[in-house]
FIDO-879909 format. One line per field, with one value per residue (C-alpha): residue number from 0; residue in three letters; x, y negated, z negated. Coordinates in Angstrom, 2 decimals, m for minus. Layout:
k	(NUM,...);
r	(ala,...);
x	(X,...);
y	(Y,...);
z	(Z,...);
END
This chain:
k	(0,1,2,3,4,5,6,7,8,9,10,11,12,13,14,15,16,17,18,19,20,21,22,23,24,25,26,27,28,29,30,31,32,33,34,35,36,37,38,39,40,41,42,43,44,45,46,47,48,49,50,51,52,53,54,55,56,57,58,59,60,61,62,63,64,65,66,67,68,69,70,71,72,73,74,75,76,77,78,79,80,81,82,83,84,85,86,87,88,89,90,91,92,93,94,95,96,97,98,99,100,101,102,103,104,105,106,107,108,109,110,111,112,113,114,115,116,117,118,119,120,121,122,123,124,125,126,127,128,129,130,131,132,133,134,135,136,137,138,139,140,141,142,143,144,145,146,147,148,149,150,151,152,153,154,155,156,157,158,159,160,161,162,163,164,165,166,167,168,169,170,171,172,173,174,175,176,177,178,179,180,181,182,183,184,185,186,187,188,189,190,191,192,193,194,195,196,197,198,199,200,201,202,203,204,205,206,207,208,209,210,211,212,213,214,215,216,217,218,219,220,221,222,223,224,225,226,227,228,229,230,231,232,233,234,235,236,237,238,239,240,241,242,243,244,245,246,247,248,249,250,251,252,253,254,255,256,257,258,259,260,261,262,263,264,265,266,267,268,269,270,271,272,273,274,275,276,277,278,279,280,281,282,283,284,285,286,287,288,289,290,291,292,293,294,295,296,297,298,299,300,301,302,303,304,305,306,307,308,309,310,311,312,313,314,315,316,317,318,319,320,321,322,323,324,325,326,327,328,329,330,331,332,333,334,335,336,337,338,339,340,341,342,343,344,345,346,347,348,349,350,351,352,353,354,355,356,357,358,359,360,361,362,363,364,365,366,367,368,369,370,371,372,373,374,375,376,377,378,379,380,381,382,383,384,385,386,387,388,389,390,391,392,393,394,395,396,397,398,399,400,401,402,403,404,405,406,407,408,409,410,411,412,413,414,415,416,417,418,419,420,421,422,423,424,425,426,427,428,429,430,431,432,433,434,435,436,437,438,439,440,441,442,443);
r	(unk,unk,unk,unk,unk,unk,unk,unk,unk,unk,unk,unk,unk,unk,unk,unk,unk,unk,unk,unk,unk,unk,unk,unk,unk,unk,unk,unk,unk,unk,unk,unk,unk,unk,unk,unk,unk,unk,unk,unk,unk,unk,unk,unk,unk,unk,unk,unk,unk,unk,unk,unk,unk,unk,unk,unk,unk,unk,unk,unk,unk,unk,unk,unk,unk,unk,unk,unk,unk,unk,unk,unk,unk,unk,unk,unk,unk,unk,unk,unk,unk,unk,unk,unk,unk,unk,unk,unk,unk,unk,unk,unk,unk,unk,unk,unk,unk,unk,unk,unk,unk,unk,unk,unk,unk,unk,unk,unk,unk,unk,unk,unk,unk,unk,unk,unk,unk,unk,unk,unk,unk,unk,unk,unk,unk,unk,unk,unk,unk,unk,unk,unk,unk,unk,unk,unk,unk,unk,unk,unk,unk,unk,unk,unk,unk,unk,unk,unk,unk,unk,unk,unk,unk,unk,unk,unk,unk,unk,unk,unk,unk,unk,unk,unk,unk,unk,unk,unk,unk,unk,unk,unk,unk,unk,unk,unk,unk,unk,unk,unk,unk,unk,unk,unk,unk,unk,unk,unk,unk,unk,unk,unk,unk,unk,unk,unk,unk,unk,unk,unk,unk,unk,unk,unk,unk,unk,unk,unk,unk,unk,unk,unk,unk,unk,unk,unk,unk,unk,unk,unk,unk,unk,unk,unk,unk,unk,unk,unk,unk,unk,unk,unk,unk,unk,unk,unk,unk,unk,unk,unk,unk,unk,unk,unk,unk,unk,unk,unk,unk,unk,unk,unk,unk,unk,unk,unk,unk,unk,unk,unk,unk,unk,unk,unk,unk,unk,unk,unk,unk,unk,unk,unk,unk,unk,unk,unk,unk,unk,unk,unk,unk,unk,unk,unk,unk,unk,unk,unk,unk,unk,unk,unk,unk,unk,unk,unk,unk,unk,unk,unk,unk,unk,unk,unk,unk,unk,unk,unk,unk,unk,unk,unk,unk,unk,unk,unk,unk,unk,unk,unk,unk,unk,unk,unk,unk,unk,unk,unk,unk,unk,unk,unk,unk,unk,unk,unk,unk,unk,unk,unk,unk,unk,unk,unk,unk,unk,unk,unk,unk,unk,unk,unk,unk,unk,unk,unk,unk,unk,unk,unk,unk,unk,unk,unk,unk,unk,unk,unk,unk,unk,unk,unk,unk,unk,unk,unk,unk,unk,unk,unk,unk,unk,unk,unk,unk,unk,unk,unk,unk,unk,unk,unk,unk,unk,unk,unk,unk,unk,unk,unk,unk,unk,unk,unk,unk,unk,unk,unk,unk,unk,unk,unk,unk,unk,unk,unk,unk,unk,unk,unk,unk,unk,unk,unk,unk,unk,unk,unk,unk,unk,unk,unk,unk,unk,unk,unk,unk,unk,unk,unk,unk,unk,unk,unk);
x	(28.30,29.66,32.88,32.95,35.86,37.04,38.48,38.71,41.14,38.70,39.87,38.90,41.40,40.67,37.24,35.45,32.17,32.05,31.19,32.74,29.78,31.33,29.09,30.54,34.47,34.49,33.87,30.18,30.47,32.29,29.17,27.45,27.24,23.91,21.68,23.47,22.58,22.58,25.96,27.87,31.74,32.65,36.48,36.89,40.30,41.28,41.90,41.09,42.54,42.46,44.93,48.29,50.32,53.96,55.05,58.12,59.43,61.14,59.00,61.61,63.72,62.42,63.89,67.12,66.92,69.41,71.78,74.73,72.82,76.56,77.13,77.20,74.60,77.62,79.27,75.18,74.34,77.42,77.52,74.14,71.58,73.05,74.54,70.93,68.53,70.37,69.42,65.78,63.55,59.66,58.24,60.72,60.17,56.25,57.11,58.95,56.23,53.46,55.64,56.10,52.48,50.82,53.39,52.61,48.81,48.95,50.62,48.09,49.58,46.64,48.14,51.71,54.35,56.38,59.21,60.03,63.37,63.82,62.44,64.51,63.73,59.68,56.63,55.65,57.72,55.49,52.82,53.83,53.78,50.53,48.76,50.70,49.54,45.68,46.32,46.81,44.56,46.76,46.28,49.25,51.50,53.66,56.33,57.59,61.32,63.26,66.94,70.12,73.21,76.01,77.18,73.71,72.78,71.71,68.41,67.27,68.37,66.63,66.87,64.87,63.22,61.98,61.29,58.73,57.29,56.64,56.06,52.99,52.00,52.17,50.31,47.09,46.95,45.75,44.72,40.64,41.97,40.34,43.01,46.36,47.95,51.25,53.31,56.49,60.37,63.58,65.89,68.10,70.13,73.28,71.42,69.24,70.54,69.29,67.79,65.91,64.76,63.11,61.52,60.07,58.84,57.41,55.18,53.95,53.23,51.84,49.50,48.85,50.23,53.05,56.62,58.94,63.14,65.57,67.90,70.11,70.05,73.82,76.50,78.66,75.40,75.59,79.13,78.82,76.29,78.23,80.84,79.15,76.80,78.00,75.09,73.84,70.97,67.89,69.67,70.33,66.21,65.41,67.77,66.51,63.16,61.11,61.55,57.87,54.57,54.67,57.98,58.23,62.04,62.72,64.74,66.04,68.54,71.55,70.29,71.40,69.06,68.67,67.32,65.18,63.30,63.78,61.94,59.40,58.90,58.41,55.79,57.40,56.67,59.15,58.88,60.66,62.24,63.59,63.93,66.29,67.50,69.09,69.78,71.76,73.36,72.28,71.85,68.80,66.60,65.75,62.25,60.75,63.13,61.40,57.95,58.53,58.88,56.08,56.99,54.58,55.90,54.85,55.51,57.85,59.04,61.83,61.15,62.21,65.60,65.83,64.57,61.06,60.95,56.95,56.34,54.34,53.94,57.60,57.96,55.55,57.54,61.14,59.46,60.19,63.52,66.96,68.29,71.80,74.15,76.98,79.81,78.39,77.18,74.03,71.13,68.04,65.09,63.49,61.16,63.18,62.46,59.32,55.88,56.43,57.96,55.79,52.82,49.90,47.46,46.84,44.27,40.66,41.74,41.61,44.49,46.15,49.74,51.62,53.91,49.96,48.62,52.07,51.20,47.86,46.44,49.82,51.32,47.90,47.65,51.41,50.11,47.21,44.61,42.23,38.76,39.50,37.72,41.34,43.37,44.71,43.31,39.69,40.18,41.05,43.35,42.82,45.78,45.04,44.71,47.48,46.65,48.80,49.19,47.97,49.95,49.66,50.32,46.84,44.92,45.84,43.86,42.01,44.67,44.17,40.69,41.67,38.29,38.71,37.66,40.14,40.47,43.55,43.22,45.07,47.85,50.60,49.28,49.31,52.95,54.18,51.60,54.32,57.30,57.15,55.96,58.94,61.01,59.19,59.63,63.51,63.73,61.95,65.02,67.33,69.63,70.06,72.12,72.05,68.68,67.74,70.17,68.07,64.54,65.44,67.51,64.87,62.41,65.22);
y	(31.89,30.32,30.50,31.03,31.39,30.71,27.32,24.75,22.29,19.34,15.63,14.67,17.85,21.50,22.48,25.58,24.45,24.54,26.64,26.37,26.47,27.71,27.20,28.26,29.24,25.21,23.74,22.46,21.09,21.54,21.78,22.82,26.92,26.75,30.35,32.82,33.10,35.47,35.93,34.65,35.59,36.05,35.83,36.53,35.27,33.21,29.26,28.46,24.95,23.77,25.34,23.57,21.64,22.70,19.37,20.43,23.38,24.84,28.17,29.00,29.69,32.35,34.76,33.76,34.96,37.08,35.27,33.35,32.83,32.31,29.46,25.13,23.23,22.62,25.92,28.01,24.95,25.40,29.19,30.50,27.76,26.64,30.02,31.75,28.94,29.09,32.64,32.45,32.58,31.44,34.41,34.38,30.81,31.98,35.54,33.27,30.78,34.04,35.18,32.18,31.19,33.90,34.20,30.76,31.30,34.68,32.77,30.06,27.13,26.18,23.32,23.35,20.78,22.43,20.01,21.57,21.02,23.51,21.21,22.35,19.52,20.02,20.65,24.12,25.35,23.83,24.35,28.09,26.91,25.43,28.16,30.49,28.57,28.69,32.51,32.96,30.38,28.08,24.06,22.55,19.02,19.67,17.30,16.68,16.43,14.04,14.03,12.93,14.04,15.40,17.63,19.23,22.34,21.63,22.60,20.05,16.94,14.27,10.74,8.43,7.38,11.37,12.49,9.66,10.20,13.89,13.30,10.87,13.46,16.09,13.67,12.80,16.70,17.46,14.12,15.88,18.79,20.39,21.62,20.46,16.92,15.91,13.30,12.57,13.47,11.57,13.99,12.31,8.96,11.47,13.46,10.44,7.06,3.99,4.30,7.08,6.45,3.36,5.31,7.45,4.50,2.71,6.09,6.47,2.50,2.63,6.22,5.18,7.83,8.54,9.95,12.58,12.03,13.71,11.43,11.68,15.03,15.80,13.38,14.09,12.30,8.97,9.17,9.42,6.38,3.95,4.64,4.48,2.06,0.13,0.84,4.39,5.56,4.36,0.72,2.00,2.60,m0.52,m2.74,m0.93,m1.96,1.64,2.02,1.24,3.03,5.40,7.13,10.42,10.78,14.74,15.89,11.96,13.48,11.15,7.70,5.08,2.90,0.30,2.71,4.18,0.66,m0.12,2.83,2.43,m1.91,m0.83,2.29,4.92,8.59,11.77,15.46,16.77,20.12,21.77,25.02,24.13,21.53,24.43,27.13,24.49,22.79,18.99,17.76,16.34,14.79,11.50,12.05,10.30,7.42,7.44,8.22,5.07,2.72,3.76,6.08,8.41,12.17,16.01,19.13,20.91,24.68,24.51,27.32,29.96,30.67,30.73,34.69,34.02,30.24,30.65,31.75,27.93,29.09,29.85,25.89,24.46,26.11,24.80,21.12,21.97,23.86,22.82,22.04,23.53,20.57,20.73,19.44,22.73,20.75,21.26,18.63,17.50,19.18,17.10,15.61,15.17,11.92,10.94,11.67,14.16,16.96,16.18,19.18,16.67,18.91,22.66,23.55,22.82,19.19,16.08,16.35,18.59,19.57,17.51,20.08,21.06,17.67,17.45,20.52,19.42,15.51,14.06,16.37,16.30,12.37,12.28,14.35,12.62,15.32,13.69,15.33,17.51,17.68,16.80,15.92,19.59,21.38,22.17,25.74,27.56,29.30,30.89,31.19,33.79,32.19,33.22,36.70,39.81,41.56,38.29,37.16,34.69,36.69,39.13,36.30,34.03,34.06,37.35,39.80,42.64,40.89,37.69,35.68,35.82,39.26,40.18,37.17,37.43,41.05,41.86,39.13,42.06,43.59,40.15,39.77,43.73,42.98,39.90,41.64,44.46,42.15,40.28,43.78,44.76,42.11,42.32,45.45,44.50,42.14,44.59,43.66,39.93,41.20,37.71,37.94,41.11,40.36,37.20,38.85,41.94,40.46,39.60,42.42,44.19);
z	(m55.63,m58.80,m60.97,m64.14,m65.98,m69.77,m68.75,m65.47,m64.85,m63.98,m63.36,m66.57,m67.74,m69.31,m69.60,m71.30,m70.61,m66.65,m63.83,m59.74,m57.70,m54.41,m50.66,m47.28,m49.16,m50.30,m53.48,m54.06,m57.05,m60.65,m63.38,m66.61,m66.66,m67.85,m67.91,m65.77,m62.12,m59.36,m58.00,m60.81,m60.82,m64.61,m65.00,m68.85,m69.72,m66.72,m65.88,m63.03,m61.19,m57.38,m55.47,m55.75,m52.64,m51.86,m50.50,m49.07,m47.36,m43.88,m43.24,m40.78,m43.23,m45.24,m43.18,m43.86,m47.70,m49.49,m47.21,m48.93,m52.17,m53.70,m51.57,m52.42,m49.73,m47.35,m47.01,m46.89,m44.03,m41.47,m42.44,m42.70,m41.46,m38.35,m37.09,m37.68,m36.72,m33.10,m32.85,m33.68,m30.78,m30.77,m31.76,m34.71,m35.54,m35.86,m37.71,m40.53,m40.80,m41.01,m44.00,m46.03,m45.50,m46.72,m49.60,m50.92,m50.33,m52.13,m54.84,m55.01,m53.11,m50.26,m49.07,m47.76,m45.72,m43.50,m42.49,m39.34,m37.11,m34.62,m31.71,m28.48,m26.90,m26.97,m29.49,m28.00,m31.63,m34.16,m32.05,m33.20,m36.73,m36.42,m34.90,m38.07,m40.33,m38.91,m38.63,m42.51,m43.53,m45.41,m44.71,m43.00,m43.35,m40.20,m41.07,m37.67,m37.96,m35.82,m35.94,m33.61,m35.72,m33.10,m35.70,m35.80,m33.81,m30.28,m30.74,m33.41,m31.91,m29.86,m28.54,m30.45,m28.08,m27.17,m30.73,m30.82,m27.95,m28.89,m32.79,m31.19,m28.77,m31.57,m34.28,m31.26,m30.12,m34.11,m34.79,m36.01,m36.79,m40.13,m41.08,m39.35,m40.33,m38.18,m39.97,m38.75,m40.34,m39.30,m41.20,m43.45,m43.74,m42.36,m39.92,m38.40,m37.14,m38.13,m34.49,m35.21,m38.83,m37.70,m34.88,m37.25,m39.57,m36.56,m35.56,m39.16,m39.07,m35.93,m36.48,m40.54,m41.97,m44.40,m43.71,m44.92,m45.18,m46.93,m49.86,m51.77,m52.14,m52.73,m54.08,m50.56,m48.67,m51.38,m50.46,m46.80,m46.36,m48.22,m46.23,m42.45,m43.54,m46.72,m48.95,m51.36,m49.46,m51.02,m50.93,m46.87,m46.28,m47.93,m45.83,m42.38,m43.99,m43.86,m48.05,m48.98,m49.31,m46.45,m47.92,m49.53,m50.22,m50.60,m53.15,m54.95,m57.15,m56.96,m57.76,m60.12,m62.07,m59.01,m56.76,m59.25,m59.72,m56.42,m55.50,m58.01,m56.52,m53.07,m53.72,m52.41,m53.25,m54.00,m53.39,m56.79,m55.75,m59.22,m57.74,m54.91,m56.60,m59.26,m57.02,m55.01,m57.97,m56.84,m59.70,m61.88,m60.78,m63.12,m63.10,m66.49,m65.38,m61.60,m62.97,m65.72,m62.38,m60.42,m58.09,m56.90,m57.62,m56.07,m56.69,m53.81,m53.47,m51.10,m49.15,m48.45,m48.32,m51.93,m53.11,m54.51,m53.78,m52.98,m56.34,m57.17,m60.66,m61.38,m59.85,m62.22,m64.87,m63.44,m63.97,m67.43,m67.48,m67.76,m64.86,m63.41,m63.54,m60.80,m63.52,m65.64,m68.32,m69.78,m69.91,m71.59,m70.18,m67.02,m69.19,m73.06,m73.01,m70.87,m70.35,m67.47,m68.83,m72.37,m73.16,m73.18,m74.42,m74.28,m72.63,m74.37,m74.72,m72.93,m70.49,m68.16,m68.49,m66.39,m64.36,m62.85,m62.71,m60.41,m58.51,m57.57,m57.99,m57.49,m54.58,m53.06,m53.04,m51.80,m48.82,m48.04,m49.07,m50.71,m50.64,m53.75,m56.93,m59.59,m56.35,m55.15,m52.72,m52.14,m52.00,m55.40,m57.38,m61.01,m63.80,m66.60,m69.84,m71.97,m73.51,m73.30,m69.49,m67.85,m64.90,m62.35,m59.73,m61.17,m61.00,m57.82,m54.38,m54.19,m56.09,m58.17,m60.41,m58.59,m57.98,m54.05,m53.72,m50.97,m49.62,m48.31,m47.42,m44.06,m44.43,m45.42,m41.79,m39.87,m40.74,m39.95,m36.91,m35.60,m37.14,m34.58,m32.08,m32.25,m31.67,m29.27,m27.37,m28.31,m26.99,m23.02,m23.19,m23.69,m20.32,m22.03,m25.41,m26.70,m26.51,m27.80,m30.64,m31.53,m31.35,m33.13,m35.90,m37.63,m37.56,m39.46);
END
C-alpha cells in the first residue's frame, strides 16, 4: 500500500512530490509518486508526518480529570493526587492507562512515556501499564519512577536500594521487547534523596539508557533545594554528578541563566510541557534561551489530568502561545525571540515548523526511538492541509477519512470492556467497602 497525500513531512522538510509506501503497518520507504499503482491511498488535502512522541505523561491520571482544575500544583497534589492515587487498585491503574493510550493514539501521538509511580512496593503495576499499552497498540517509555519522600503516599515510595533492584528487574524483563523500553525515574530533587537520584543515575549508567526527573518545575521546589541542600536544582544534579547526557529534566521552568548553560555544557535533554505548564501556572519555560545552549528539547503532553491534555495537536500549538505567567503578567510568545517558536517555512519549503520538528525528530531522539524516517515514530499520522472543515482530529490514525482505515476501531470498546470490568469486580468485593469504594469509583 502507498500514501499519497498533498504534502509529507520528510527529514529534509515538506514535500508535495512524495508517496509513503507502507509493508506489514511499517514504513517501507518515503519516495517519488511516480504512475499510480494498485492500492494507492489518495488523501487530497492532507499532510501527513510520522506520528509524534508525548515524552511525558502519568496515564494513571487521566481519570482523575475534571477534578480540582481551579487548584495551584500544591493544593490539586495533597487534595486530589494523593487522596485518589491511594484508592486506585490494579485494575484501575490499567483502566486509566487503556484510556489515555488510546486517546493519544487516536490523536496521533504513537509513541508515549508514561512516568509511572504507583509502585506498592513491586513492578506487578507497570507490568499493568505495559500490557495496556500493548493492548491499544501505542509504543511505550515506561519511565520507572523511583521515589523515597516521607511526605509521599505510601504506595510510591521505596528504599534505594529496592527501587533499583526492581527498576533493573523491570528494564531486563523488556529488555527485546518491540515495543516496550523501561528507563528509570527518581522523582524529583524534593521527592528523591540524593540516595536515590544517584541510584537511578547509576541504573541508567549501568543499563545505557537515559533517565527521566522532575525540576524545577515550581518556584516552591527552587526554594526548597537551596534550602535542604544549598544549591537551585539544576546546580543540585550537577554537584551529585548525574546532570549530563542521560538527563531529561521534565518541565525546566524556573532556571536562571547558569543553569540554562549549564544545562546546555553537560548535554542534557528537557521534556517542554506548555500545556501543564499553563494550566498549572509554572511559569515559562525559557526555551529559545535553553535551545541557544544546546540542550536537547521534546515535546510533552502532561497527561491526563488536565481535560483534553492528549489532544498532541492542541500541544504543538501551545509551543507557540503565550504562556500563563503566575505574577499575571503577560509574556512574549515561547519563541519571540529565538528560532523555536519562529515559522521556518510553510509547508512546500525547505523546513518543517519547529513546534512538529519538536513533536517528532527531537522528542523521538530524546526517547531513544530512533528507527524513524524524520525522527518520530515509524507509524503515521496525517494533518489536513489547511482548507476549510479540515481538522486534525478528521484526519489522525484511522478517523472519519483518516488514512488508517479503522485502525483503531474497537479501542472505544476495549476501554468500556475494562471499565465494567473494574465494577464488576468492585461489586464481588462488596463485604470490603474500602474496597468496593476504590474499584467502583472509577467506572463512574
Amino acid at each position: 500500500m502507498r500514501l499519497r497525500p498533498d504534502l509529507v513531512l520528510t527529514p529534509e522538510g515538506w514535500r508535495a512530490d512524495r508517496a509513503v509506501a507502507i509493508t506489514d503497518g511499517r514504513i517501507a520507504a518515503i519516495e517519488a509518486p511516480g504512475a499510480p499503482q494498485r492500492g494507492d491511498v489518495a488523501l487530497p488535502g492532507r499532510a501527513l508526518l510520522p506520528g509524534t512522541v508525548n515524552s511525558h505523561c502519568h496515564t494513571f491520571q487521566s481519570l482523575l480529570r475534571g477534578l480540582g482544575d481551579d487548584l495551584d500544583f500544591m493544593g490539586w497534589r495533597d487534595r486530589v493526587l494523593y487522596p485518589f492515587s491511594e484508592r486506585l487498585d490494579r485494575a484501575g491503574i490499567a483502566l486509566g492507562a487503556t484510556f489515555a493510550f488510546a486517546e493519544m493514539l487516536k490523536q496521533g501521538a504513537t509513541t508515549c512515556v508514561d512516568f509511572f509511580y504507583l509502585q506498592d512496593s513491586g513492578n506487578e503495576n507497570a507490568e499493568a501499564v505495559i500490557e495496556a499499552a500493548r493492548a491499544v497498540g501505542i509504543r511505550l517509555v515506561l519511565a520507572r519512577a523511583m521515589y523515597d519522600w516521607e511526605g509521599a503516599p505510601k504506595r510510591y515510595r521505596e528504599t534505594p536500594a529496592e527501587a533499583a533492584r526492581r527498576v533493573r528487574e523491570l528494564i531486563a524483563a523488556h529488555r527485546h521487547d518491540e515495543t516496550v523500553v523501561v528507563q528509570p525515574a527518581p522523582h524529583s530533587p524534593h521527592g528523591a534523596s540524593s540516595a536515590m537520584i544517584r541510584a537511578g543515575w547509576e541504573a541508567a549508567e549501568s543499563e545505557d539508557t537515559v533517565f527521566h526527573i522532575h525540576v524545577a518545575e515550581g518556584r516552591y521546589e527552587g526554594e526548597r533545594t537551596l534550602r535542604e541542600h544549598g544549591a537551585t536544582p539544576i546546580r543540585y544534579l550537577d554537584r551529585l554528578g548525574v546532570l549530563g547526557p542521560r538527563l531529561i529534566g521534565v518541565h525546566g521552568v524556573w532556571l536562571d541563566e547558569e543553569e540554562v548553560a549549564l544545562m546546555g555544557a553537560r548535554g542534557a535533554g528537557l521534556a517542554y510541557c506548555p500545556g501543564s505548564n499553563m494550566f498549572l501556572g509554572d511559569g515559562i519555560t525559557r526555551l529559545p534561551e535553553l535551545l541557544g545552549a544546546g540542550v536537547r528539547v521534546g515535546l510533552h503532553v502532561r497527561a491526563a489530568a488536565a481535560s483534553a491534555a492528549a489532544r498532541r495537536h492542541r500541544a504543538v500549538g501551545r509551543h507557540r502561545l503565550r504562556p500563563r505567567h503566575p505574577l499575571g503578567r503577560r509574556a512574549a510568545p515561547a519563541g519571540g525571540g529565538g528560532d523555536c517558536g519562529r515559522a521556518a517555512r510553510r509547508p512546500g519549503g525547505d523546513r518543517a515548523e519547529p513546534p512538529l520538528v519538536a513533536a517528532t525528530q527531537r522528542s523521538a531522539q530524546e526517547r531513544g526511538v530512533r528507527d524513524v524516517p524524520g525522527g518520530g515514530d515509524r507509524r503515521l499520522g496525517a494533518w489536513p492541509s489547511r482548507r476549510r472543515g479540515a481538522s486534525p482530529a478528521d484526519a489522525v490514525g484511522g478517523g472519519p477519512g483518516g488514512p488508517g482505515g479503522g485502525a483503531h476501531e474497537g479501542l472505544d470498546d476495549l476501554i468500556a470492556g475494562r471499565a465494567r470490568g473494574v465494577g464488576r469486580r468492585g461489586r464481588a468485593g462488596a463485604d470490603d467497602r474500602r474496597s468496593r469504594h476504590r474499584a467502583t469509583v472509577w467506572s463512574r
